[in-house]
Biopython code that builds the backbone (N, CA, C, O; Angstrom):
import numpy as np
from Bio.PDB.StructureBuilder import StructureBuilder

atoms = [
    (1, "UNK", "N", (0.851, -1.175, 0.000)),
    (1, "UNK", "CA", (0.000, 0.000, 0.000)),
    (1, "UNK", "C", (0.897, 1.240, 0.000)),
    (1, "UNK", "O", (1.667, 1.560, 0.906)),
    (2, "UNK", "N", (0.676, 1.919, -1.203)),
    (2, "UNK", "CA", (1.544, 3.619, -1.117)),
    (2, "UNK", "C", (1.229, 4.112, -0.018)),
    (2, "UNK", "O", (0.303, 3.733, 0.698)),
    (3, "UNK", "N", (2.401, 5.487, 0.307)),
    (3, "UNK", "CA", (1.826, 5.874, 1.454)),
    (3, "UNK", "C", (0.986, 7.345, 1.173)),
    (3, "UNK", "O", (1.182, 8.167, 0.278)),
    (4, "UNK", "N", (0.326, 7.355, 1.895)),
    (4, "UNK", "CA", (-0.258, 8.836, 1.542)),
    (4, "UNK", "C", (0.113, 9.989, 1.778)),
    (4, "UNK", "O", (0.435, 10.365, 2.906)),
    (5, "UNK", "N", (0.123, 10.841, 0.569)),
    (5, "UNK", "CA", (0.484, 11.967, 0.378)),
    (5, "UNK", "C", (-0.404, 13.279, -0.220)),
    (5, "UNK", "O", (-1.164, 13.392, -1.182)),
    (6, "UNK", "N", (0.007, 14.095, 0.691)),
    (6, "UNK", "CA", (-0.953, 14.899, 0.082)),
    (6, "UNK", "C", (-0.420, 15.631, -1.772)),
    (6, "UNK", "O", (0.587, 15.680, -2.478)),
    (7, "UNK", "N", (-1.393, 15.922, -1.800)),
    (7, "UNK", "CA", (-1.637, 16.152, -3.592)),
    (7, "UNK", "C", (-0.079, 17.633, -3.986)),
    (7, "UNK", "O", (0.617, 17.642, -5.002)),
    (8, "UNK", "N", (-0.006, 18.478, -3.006)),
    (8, "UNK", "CA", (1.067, 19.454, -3.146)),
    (8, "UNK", "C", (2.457, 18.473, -3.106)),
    (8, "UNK", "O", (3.320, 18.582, -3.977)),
    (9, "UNK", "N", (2.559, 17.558, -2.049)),
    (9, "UNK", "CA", (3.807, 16.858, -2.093)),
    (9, "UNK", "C", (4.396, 15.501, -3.472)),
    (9, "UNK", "O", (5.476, 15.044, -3.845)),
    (10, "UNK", "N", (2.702, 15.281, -3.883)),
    (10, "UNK", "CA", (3.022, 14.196, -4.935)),
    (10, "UNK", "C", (3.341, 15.323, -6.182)),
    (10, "UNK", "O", (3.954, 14.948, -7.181)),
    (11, "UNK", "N", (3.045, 16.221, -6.091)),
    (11, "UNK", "CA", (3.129, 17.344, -7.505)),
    (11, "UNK", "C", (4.828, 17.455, -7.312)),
    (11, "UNK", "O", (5.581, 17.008, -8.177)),
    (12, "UNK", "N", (5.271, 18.031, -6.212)),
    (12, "UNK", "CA", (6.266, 17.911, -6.028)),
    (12, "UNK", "C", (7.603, 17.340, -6.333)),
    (12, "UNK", "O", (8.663, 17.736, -6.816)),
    (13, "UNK", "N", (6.949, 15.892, -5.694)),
    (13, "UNK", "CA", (7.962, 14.793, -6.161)),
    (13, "UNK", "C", (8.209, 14.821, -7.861)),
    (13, "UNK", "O", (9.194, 15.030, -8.570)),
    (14, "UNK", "N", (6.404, 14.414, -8.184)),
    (14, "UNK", "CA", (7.028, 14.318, -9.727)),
    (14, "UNK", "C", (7.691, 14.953, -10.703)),
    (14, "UNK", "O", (8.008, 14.407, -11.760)),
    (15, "UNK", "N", (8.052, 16.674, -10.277)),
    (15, "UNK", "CA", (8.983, 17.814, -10.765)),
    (15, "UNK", "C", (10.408, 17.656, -10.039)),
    (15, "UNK", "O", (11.333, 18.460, -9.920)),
    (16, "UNK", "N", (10.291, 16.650, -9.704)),
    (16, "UNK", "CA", (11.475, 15.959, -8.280)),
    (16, "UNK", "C", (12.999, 16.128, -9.648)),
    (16, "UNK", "O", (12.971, 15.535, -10.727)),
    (17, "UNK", "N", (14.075, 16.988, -9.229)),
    (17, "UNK", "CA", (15.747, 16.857, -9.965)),
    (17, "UNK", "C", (16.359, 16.466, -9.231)),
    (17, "UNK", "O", (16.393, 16.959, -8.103)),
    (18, "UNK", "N", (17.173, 15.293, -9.633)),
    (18, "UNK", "CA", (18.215, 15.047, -8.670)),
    (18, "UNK", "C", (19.336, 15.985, -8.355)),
    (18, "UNK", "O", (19.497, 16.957, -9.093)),
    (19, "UNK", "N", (20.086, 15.801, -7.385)),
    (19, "UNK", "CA", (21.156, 17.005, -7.009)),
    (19, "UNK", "C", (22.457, 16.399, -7.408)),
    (19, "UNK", "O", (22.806, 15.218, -7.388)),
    (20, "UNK", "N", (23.082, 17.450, -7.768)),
    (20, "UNK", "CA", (24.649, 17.270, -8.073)),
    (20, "UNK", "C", (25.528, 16.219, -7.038)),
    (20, "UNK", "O", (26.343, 15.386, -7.436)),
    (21, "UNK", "N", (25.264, 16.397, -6.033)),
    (21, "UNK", "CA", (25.986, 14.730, -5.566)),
    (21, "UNK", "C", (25.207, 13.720, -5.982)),
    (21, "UNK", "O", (26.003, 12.851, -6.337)),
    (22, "UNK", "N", (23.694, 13.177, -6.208)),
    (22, "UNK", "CA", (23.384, 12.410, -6.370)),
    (22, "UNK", "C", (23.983, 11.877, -7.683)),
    (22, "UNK", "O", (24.481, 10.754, -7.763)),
    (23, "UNK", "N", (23.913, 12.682, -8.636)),
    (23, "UNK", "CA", (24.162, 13.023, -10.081)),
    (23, "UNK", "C", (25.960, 11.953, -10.366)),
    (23, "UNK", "O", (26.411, 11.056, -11.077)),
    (24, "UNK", "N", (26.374, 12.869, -9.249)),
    (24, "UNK", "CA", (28.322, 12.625, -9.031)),
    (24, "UNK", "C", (27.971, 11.554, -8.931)),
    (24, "UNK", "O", (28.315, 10.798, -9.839)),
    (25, "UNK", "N", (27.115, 10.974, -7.777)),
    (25, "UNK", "CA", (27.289, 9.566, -7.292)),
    (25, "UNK", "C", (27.331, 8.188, -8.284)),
    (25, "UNK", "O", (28.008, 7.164, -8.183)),
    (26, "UNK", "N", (26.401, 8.567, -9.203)),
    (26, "UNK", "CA", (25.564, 7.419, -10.195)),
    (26, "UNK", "C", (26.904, 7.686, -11.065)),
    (26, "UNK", "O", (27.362, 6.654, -11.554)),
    (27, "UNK", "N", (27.548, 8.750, -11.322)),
    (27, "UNK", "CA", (28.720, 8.887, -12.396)),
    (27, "UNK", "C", (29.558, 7.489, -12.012)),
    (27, "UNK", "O", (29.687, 6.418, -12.604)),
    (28, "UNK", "N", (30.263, 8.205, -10.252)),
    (28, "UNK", "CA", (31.208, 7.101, -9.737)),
    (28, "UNK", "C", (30.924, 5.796, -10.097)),
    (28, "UNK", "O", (31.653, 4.974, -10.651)),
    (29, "UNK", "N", (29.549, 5.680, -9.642)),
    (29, "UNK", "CA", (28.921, 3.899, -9.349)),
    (29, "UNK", "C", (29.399, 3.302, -10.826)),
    (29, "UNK", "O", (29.918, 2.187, -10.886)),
    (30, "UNK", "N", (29.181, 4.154, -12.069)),
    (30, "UNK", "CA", (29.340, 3.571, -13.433)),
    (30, "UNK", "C", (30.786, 3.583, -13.711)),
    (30, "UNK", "O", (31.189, 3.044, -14.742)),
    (31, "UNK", "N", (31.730, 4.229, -12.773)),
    (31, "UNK", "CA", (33.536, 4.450, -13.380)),
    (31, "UNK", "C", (33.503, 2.956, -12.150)),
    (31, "UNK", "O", (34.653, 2.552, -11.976)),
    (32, "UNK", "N", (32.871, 2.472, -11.666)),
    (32, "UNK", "CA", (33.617, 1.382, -10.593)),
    (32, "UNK", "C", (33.398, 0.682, -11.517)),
    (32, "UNK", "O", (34.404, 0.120, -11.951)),
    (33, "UNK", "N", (32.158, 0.392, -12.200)),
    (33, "UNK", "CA", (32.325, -1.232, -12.696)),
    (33, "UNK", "C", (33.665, -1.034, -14.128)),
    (33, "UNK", "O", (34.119, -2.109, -14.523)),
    (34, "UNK", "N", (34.202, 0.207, -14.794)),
    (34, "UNK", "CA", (34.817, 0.417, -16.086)),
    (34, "UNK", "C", (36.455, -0.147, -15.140)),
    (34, "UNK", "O", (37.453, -0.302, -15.845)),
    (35, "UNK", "N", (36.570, -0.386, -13.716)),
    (35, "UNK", "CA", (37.934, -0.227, -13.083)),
    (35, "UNK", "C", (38.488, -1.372, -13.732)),
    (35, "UNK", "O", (37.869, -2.424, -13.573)),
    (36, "UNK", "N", (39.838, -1.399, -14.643)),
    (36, "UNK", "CA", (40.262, -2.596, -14.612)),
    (36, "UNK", "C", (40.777, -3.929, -13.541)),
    (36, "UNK", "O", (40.926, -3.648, -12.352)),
    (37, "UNK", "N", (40.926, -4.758, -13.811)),
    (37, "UNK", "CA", (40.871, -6.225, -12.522)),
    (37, "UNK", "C", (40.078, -5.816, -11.188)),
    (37, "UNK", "O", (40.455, -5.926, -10.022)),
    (38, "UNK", "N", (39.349, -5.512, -11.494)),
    (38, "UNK", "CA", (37.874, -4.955, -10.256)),
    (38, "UNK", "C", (36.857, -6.164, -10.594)),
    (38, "UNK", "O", (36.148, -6.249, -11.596)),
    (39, "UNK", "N", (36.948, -7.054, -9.553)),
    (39, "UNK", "CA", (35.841, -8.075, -9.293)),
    (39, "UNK", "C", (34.358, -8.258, -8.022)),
    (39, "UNK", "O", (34.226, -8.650, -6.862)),
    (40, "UNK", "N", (33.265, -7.570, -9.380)),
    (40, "UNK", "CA", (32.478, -7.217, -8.054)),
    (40, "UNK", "C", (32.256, -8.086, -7.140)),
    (40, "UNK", "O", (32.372, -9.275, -7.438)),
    (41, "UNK", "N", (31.854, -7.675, -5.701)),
    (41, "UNK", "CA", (31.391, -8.356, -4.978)),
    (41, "UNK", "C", (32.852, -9.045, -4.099)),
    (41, "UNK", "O", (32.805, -9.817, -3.141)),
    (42, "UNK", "N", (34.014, -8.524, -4.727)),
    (42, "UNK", "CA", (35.033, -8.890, -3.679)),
    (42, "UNK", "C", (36.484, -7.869, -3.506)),
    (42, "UNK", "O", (37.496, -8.358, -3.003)),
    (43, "UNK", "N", (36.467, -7.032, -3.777)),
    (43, "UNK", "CA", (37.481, -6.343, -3.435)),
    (43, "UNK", "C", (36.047, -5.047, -3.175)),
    (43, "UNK", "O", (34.965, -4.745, -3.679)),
    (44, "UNK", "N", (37.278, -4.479, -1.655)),
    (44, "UNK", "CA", (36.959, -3.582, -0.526)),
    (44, "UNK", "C", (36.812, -2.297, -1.272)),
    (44, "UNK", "O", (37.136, -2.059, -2.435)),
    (45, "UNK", "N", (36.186, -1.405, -0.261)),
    (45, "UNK", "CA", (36.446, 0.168, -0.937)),
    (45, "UNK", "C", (37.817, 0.397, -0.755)),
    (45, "UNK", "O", (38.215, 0.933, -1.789)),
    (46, "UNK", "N", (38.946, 0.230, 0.218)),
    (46, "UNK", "CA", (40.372, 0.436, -0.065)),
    (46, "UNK", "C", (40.762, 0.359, -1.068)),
    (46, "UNK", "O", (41.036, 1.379, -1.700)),
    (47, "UNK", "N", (40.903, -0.683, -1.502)),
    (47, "UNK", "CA", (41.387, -1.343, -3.070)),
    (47, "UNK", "C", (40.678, -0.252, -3.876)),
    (47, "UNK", "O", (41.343, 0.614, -4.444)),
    (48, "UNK", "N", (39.599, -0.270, -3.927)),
    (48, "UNK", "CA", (38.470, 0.297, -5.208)),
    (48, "UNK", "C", (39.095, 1.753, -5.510)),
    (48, "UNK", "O", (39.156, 2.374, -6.571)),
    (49, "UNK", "N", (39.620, 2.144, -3.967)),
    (49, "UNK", "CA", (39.846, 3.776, -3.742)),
    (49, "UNK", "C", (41.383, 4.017, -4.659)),
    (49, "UNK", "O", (41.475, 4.703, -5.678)),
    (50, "UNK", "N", (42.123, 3.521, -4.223)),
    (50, "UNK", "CA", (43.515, 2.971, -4.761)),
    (50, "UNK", "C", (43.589, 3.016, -6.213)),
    (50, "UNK", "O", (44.405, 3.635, -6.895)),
    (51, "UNK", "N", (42.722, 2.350, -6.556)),
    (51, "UNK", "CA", (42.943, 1.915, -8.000)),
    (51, "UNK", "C", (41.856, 3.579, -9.028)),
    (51, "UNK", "O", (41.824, 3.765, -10.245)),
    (52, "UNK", "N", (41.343, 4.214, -8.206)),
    (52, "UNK", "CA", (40.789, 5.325, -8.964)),
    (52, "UNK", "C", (41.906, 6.457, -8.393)),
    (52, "UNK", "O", (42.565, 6.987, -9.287)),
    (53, "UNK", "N", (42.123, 6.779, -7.370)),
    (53, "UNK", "CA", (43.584, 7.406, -7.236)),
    (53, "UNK", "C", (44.460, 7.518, -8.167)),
    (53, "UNK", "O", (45.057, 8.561, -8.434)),
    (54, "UNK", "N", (44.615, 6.322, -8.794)),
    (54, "UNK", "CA", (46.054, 6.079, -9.772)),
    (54, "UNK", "C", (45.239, 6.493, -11.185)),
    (54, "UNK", "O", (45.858, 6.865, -12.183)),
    (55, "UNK", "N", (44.229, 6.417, -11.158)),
    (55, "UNK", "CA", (43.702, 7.024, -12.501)),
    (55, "UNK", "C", (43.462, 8.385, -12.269)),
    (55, "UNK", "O", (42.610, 8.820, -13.044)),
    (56, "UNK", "N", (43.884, 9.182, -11.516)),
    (56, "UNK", "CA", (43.402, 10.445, -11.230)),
    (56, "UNK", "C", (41.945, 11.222, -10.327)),
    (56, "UNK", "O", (41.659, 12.373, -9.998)),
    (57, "UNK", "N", (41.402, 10.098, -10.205)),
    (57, "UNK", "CA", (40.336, 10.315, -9.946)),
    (57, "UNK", "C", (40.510, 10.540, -8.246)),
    (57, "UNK", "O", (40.879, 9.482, -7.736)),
    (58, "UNK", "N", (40.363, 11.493, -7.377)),
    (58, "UNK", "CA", (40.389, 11.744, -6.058)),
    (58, "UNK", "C", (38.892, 11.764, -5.366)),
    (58, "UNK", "O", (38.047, 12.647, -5.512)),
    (59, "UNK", "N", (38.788, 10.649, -4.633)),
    (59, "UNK", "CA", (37.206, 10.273, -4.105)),
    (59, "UNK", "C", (37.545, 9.854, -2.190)),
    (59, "UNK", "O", (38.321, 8.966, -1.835)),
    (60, "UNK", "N", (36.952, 10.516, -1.479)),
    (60, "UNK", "CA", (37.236, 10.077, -0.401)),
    (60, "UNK", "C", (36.798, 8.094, -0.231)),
    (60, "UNK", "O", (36.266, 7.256, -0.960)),
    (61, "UNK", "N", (37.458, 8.113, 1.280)),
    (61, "UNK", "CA", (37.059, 6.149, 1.146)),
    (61, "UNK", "C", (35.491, 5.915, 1.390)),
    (61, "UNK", "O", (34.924, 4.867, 1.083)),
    (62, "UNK", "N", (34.785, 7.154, 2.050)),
    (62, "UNK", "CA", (33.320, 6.994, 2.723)),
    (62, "UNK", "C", (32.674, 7.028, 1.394)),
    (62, "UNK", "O", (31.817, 6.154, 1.264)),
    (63, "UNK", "N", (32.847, 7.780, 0.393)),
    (63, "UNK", "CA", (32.003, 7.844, -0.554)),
    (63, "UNK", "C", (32.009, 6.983, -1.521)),
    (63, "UNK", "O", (31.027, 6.919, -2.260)),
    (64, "UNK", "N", (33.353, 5.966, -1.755)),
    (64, "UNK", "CA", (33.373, 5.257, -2.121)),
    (64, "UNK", "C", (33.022, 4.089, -1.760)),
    (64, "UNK", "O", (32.900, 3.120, -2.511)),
    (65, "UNK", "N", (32.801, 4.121, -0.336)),
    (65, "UNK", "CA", (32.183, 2.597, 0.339)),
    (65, "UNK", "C", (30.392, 3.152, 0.078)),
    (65, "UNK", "O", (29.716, 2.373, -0.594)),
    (66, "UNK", "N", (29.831, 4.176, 0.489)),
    (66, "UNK", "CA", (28.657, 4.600, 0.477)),
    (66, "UNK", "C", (28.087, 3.886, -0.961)),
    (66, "UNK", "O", (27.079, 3.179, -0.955)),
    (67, "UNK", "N", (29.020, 4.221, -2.422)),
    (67, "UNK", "CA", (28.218, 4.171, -3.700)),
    (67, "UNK", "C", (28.528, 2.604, -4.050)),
    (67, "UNK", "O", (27.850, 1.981, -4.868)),
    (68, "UNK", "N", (29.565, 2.071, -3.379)),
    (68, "UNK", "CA", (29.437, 0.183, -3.578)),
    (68, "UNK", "C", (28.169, -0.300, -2.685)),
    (68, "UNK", "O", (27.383, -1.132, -3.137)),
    (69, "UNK", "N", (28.030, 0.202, -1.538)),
    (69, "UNK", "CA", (27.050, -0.311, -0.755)),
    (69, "UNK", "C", (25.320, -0.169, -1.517)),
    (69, "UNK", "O", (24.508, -1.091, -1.602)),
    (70, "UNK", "N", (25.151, 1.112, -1.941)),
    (70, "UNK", "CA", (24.552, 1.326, -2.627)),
    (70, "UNK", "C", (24.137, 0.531, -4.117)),
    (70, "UNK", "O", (22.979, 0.515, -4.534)),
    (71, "UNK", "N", (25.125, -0.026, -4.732)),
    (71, "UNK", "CA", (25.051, -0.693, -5.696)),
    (71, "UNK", "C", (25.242, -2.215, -5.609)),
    (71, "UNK", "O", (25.169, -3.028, -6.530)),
    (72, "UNK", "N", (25.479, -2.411, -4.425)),
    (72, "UNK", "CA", (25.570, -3.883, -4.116)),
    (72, "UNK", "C", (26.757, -4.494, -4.046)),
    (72, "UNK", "O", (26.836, -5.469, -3.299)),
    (73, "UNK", "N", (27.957, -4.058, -4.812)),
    (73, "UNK", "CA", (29.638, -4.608, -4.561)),
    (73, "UNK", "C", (30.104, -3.898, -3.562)),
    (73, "UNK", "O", (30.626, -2.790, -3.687)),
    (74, "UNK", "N", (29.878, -4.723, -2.133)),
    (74, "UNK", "CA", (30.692, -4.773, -1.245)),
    (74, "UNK", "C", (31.912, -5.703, -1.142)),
    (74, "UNK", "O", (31.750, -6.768, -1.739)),
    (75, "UNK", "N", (32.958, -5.568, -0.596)),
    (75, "UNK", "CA", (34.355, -6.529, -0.438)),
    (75, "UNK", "C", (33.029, -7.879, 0.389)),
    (75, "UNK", "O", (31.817, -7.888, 0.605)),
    (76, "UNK", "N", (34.544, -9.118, 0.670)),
    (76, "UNK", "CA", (34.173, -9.960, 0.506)),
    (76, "UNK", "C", (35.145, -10.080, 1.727)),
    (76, "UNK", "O", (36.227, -9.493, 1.724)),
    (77, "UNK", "N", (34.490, -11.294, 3.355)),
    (77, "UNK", "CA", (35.564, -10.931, 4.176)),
    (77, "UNK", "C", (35.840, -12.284, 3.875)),
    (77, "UNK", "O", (35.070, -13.177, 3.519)),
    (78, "UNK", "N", (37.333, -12.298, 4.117)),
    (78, "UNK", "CA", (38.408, -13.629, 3.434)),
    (78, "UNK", "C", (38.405, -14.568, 4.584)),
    (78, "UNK", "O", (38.821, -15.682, 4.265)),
    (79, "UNK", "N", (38.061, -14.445, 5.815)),
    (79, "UNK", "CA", (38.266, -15.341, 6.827)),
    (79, "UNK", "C", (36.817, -15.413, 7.986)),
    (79, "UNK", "O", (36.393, -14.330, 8.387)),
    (80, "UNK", "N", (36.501, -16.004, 8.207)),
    (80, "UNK", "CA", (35.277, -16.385, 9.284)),
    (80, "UNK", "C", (35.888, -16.931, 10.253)),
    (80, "UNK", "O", (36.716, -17.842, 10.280)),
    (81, "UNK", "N", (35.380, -16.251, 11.120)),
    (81, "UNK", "CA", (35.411, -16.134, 12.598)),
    (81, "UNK", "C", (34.745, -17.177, 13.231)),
    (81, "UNK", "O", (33.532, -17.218, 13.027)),
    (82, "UNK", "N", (35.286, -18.127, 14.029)),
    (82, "UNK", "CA", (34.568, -19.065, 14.296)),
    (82, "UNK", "C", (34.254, -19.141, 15.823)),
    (82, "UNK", "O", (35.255, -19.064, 16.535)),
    (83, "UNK", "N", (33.259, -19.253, 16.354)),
    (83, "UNK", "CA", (33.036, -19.593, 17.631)),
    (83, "UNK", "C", (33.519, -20.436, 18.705)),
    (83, "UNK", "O", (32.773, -21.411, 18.791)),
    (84, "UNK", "N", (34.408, -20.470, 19.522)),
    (84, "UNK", "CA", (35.028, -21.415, 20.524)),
    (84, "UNK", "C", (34.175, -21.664, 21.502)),
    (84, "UNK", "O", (33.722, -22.779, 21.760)),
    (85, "UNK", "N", (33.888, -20.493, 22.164)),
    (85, "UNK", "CA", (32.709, -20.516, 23.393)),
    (85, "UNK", "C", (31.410, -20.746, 23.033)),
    (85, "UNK", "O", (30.705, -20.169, 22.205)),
    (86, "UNK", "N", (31.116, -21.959, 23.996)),
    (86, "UNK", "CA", (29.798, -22.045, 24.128)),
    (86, "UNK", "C", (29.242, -21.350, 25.522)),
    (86, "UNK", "O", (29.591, -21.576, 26.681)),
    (87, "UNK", "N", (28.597, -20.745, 25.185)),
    (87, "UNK", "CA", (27.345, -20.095, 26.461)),
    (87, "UNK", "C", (26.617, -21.076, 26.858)),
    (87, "UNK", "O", (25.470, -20.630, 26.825)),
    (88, "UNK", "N", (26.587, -22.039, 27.179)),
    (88, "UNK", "CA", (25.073, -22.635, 28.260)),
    (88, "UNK", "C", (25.548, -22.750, 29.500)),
    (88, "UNK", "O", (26.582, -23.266, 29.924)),
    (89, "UNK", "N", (24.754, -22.258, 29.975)),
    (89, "UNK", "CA", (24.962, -22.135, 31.296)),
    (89, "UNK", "C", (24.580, -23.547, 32.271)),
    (89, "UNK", "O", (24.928, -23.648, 33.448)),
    (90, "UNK", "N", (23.709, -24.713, 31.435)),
    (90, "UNK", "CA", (23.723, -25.561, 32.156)),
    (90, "UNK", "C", (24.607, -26.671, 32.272)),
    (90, "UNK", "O", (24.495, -27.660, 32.998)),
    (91, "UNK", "N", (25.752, -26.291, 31.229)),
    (91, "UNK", "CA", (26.522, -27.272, 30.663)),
    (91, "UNK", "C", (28.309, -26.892, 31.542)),
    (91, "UNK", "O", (29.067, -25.931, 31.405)),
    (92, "UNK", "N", (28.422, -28.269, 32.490)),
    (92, "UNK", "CA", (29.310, -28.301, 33.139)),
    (92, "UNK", "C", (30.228, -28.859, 33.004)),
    (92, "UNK", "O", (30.350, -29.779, 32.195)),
    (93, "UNK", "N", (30.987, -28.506, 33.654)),
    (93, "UNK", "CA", (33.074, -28.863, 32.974)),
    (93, "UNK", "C", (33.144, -30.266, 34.569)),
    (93, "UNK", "O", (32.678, -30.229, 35.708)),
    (94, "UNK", "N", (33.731, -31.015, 34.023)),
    (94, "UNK", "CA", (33.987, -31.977, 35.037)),
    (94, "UNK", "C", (35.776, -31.308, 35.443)),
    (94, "UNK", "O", (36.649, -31.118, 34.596)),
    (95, "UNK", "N", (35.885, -31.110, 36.670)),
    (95, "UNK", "CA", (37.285, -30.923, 37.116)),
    (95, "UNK", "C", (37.915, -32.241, 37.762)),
    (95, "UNK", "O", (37.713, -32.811, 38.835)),
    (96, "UNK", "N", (38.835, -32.522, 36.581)),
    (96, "UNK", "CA", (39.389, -33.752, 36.676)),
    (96, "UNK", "C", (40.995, -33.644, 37.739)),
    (96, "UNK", "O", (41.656, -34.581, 38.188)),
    (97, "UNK", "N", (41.172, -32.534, 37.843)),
    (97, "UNK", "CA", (42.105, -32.314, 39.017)),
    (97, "UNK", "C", (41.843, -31.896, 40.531)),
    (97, "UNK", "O", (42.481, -31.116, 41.239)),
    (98, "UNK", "N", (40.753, -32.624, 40.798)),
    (98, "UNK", "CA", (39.863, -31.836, 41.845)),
    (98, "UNK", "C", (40.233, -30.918, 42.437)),
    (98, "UNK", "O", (40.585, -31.173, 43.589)),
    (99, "UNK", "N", (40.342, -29.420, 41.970)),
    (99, "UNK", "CA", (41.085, -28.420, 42.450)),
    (99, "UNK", "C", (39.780, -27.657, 42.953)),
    (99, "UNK", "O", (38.692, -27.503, 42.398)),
    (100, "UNK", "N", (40.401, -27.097, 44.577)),
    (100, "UNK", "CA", (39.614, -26.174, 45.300)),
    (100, "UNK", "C", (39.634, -24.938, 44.934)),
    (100, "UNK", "O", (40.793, -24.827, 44.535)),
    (101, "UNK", "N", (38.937, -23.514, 44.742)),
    (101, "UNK", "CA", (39.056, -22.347, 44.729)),
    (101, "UNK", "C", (38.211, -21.391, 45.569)),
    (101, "UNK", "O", (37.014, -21.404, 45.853)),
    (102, "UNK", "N", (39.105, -20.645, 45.844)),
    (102, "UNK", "CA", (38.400, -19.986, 46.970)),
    (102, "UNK", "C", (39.286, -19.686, 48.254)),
    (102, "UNK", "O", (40.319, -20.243, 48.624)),
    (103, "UNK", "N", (38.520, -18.563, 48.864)),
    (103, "UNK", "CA", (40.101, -17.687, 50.329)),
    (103, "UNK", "C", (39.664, -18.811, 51.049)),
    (103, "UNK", "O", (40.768, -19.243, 51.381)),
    (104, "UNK", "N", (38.834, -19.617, 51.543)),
    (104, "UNK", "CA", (38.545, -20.713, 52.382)),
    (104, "UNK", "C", (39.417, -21.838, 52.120)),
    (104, "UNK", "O", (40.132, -22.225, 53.044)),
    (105, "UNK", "N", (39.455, -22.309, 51.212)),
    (105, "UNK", "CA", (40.143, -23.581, 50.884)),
    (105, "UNK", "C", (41.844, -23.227, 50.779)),
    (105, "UNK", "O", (42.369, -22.222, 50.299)),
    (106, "UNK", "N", (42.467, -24.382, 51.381)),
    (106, "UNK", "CA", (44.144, -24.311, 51.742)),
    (106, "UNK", "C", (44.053, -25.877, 51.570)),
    (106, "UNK", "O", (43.283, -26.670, 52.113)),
    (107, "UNK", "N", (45.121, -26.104, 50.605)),
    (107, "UNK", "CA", (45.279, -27.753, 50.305)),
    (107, "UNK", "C", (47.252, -27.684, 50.760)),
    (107, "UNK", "O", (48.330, -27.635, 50.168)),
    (108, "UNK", "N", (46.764, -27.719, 52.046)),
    (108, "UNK", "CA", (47.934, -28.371, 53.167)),
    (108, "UNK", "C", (48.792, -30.000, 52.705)),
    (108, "UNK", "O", (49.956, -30.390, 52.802)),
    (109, "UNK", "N", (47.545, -30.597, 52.197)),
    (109, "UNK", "CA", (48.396, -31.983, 51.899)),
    (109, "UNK", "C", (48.948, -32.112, 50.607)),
    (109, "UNK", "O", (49.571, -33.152, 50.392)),
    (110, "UNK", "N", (48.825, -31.015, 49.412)),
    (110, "UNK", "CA", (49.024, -31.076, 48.501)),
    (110, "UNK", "C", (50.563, -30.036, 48.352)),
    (110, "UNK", "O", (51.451, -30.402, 47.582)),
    (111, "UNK", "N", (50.685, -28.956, 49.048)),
    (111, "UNK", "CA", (51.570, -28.267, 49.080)),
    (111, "UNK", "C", (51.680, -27.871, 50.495)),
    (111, "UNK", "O", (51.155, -26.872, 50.985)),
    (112, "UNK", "N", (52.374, -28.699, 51.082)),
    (112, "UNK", "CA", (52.674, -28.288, 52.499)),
    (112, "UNK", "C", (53.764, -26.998, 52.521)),
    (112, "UNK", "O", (54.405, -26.696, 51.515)),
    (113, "UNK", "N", (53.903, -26.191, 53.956)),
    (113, "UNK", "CA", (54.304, -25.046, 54.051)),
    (113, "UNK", "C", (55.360, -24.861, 54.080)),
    (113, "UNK", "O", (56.000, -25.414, 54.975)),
    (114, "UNK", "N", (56.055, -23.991, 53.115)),
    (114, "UNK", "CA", (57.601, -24.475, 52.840)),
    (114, "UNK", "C", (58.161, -24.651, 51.573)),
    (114, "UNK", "O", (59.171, -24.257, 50.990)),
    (115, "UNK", "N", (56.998, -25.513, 51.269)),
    (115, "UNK", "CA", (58.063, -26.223, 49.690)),
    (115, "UNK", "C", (58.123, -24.947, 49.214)),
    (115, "UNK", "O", (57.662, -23.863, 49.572)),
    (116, "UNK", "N", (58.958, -25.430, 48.117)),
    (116, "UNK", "CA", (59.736, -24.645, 47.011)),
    (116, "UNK", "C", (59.901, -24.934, 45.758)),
    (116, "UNK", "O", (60.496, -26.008, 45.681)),
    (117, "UNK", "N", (59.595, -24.373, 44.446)),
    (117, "UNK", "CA", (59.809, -24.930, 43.260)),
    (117, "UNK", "C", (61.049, -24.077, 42.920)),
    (117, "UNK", "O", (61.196, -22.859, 43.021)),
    (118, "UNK", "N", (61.740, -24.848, 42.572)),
    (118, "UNK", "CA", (62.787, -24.323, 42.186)),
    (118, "UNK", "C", (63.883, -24.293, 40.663)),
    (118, "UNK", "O", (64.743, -24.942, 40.068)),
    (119, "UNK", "N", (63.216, -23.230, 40.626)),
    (119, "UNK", "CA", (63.771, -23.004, 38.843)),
    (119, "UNK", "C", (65.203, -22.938, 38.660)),
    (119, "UNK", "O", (65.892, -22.229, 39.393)),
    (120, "UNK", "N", (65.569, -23.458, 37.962)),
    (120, "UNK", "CA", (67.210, -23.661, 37.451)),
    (120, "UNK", "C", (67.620, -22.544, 36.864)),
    (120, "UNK", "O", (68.766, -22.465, 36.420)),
]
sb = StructureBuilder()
sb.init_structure("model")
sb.init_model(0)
sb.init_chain("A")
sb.init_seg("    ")
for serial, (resi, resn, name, xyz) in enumerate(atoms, 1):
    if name == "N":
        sb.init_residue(resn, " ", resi, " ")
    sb.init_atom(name, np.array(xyz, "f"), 0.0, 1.0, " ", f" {name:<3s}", serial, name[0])
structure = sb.get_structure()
């Protein structure tokens, strides 16, 4: 369902010009895909920025990530991050060294008072 508008704002729109950045923008979006060894959908706006630099072309990196995002060739991330931790909280670790923790607990028979490790 359109949304409603009143009749002054739809008149509006349809006398609607785009503006000179918009204008710039759609230029850029069409010099990205002309970039030579530019493979959409996997090289970053860094790269993208780099390689119009050397053609002369001076574009900040935001506007160049803004008009890939916009057009759909975003970089491509090369490595996934994989999860180690599990969160459940009901899921318990068996302590196979039955070790105490805590200011209460003193394991007297395990390290009586005194010893010494002694590094070479």
């Amino acid at each position: 369902m359109p949304p409603k508008l009143s009749r002054s704002a739809a008149y509006d729109w349809r006398e609607h010009r785009r503006g000179r950045r918009e204008l710039a923008d759609v230029a850029l979006g069409e010099r990205l895909e002309g970039i030579p060894d530019h493979t959409p959908g996997t090289d970053g706006w860094p790269r993208v920025q780099r390689a119009l630099r050397r053609e002369g072309i001076c574009v900040g990196g935001e506007r160049v990530a803004r008009v890939m995002r916009r057009r759909g060739s975003s970089g491509r991330y090369l490595c996934k991050r994989t999860r180690t931790a599990v969160s459940d909280e009901e899921a318990k670790t068996v302590d196979l060294l039955e070790r105490a923790f805590g200011a209460e607990t003193v394991e007297l028979d395990r390290w009586p008072p005194g010893s010494r490790i002694l590094a070479g």
